[in-house]
C-alpha positions as CSV (number, residue, x, y, z in Angstrom):
1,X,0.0,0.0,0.0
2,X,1.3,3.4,-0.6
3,X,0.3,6.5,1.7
4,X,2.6,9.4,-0.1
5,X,1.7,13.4,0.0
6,X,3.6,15.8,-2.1
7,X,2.1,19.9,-1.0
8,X,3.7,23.3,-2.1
9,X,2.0,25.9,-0.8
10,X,2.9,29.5,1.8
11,X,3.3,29.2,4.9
12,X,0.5,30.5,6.6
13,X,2.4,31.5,10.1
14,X,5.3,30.8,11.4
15,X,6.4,27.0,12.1
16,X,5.6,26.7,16.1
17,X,8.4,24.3,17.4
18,X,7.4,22.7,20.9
19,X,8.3,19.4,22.5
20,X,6.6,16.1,23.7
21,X,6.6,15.0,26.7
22,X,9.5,12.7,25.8
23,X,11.4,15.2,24.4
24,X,10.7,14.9,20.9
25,X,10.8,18.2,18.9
26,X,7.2,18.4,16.9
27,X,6.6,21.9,14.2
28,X,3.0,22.4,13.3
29,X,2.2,24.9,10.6
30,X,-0.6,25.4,8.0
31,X,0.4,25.1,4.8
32,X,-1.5,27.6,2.0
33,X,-2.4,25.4,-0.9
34,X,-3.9,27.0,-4.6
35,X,-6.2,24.8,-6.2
36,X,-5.2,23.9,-9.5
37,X,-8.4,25.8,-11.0
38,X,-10.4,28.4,-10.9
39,X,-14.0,29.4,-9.5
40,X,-15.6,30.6,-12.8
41,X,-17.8,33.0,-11.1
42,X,-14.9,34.8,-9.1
43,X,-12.3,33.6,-11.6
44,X,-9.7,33.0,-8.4
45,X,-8.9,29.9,-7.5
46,X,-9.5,28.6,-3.9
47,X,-6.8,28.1,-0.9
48,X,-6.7,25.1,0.6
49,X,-5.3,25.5,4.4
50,X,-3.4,22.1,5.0
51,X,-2.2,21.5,8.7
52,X,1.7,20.1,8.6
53,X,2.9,18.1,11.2
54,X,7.2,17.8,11.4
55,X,9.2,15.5,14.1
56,X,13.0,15.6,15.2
57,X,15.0,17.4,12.9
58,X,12.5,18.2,10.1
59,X,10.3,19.5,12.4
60,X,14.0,21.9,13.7
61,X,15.0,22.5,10.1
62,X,11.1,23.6,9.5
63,X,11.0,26.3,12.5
64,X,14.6,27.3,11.9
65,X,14.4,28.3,8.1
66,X,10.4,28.7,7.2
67,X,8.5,31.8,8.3
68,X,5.3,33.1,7.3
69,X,5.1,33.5,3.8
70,X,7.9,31.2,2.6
71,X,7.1,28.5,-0.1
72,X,7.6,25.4,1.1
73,X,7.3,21.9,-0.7
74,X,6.4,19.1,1.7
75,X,6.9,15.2,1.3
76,X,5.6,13.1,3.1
77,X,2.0,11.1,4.2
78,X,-1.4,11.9,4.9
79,X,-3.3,11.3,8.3
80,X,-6.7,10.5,9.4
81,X,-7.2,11.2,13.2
82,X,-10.4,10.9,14.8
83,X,-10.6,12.8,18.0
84,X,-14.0,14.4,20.2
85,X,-14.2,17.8,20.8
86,X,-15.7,19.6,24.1
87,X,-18.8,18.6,23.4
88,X,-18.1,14.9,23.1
89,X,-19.3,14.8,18.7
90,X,-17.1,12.7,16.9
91,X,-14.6,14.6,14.8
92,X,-12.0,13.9,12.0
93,X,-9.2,16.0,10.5
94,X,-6.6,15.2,8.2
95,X,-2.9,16.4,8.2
96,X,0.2,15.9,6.4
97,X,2.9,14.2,8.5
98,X,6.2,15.5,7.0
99,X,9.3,13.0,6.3
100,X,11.0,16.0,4.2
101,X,10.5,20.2,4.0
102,X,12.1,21.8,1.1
103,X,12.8,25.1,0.0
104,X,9.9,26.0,-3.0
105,X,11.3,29.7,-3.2
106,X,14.9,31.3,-3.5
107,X,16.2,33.1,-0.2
108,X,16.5,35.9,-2.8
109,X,12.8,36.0,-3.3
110,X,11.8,35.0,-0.4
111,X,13.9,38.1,1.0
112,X,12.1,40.4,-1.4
113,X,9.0,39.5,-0.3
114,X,9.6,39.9,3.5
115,X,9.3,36.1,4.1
116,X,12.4,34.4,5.7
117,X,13.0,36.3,9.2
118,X,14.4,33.3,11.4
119,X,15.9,35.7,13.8
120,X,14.1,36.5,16.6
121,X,11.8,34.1,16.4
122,X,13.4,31.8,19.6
123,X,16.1,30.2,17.7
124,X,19.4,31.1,16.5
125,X,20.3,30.5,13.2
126,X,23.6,31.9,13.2
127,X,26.7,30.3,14.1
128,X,28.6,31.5,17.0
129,X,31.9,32.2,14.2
130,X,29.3,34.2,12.5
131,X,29.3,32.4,9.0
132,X,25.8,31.8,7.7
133,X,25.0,27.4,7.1
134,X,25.0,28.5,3.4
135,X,27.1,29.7,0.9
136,X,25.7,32.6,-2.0
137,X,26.7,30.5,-5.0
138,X,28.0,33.0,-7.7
139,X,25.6,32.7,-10.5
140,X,27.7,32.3,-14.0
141,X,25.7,30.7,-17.0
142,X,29.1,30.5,-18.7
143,X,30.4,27.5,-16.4
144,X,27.1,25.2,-16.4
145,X,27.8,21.9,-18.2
146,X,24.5,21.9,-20.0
């Protein structure tokens, strides 16, 4: 059998990082997902608002580089959970459990667009030699082998 989700979408707030009980480092955020067409009567095509659930160090690598706004591609599987509310009715919601959060947008544009501020938001993406975990890459059509 084969349970496999592939979503790129915005994020719709920032990644909120938290942990289990057990330690366990969980992200949750809501991913903004355009449908592939649109309402003929508006002529916009509808967002679908699909809940993202990260462990261990996807869920660190979500909340460390994703903010609000950023495009984010997500692989991973989709989940059922039943659950009750307050009231005791029987509920169900689905969510995507990711295995693997990828970039969907350049740092450039994502920069230009106000989207990628992971300073300031409770972790430290800097390290303490002051070197950023990537390298610009220098971008010369001239030297690509294709």
């Amino acid at each position: 059998m084969l349970n496999k989700i592939i979503l790129q979408g915005r994020c719709g707030s920032d990644p909120e990082l938290r942990k289990t009980q057990n330690g366990a480092d969980v992200a949750t955020v809501n991913l903004a997902v355009d449908r592939d067409f649109k309402d003929k009567s508006t002529g916009k095509a509808a967002t679908d608002w699909i809940p993202v659930i990260a462990w261990n160090s996807t869920a660190i690598f979500l909340s460390k580089y994703f903010s609000k706004g950023r495009m984010a591609v997500v692989e991973g599987r989709l989940q059922i959970r039943n659950w009750q509310d307050k009231n005791g009715n029987n509920r169900r919601s689905a969510e995507a459990i990711a295995n693997s959060v990828y970039f969907g947008d350049s740092k450039r544009d994502a920069d230009s667009q106000g989207g990628f501020k992971p300073a300031g938001r409770g972790v430290d993406v800097t390290p303490s030699d002051g070197h950023s975990d990537f390298d610009e890459i220098e971008e010369n059509e001239s030297e690509l082998p294709f």
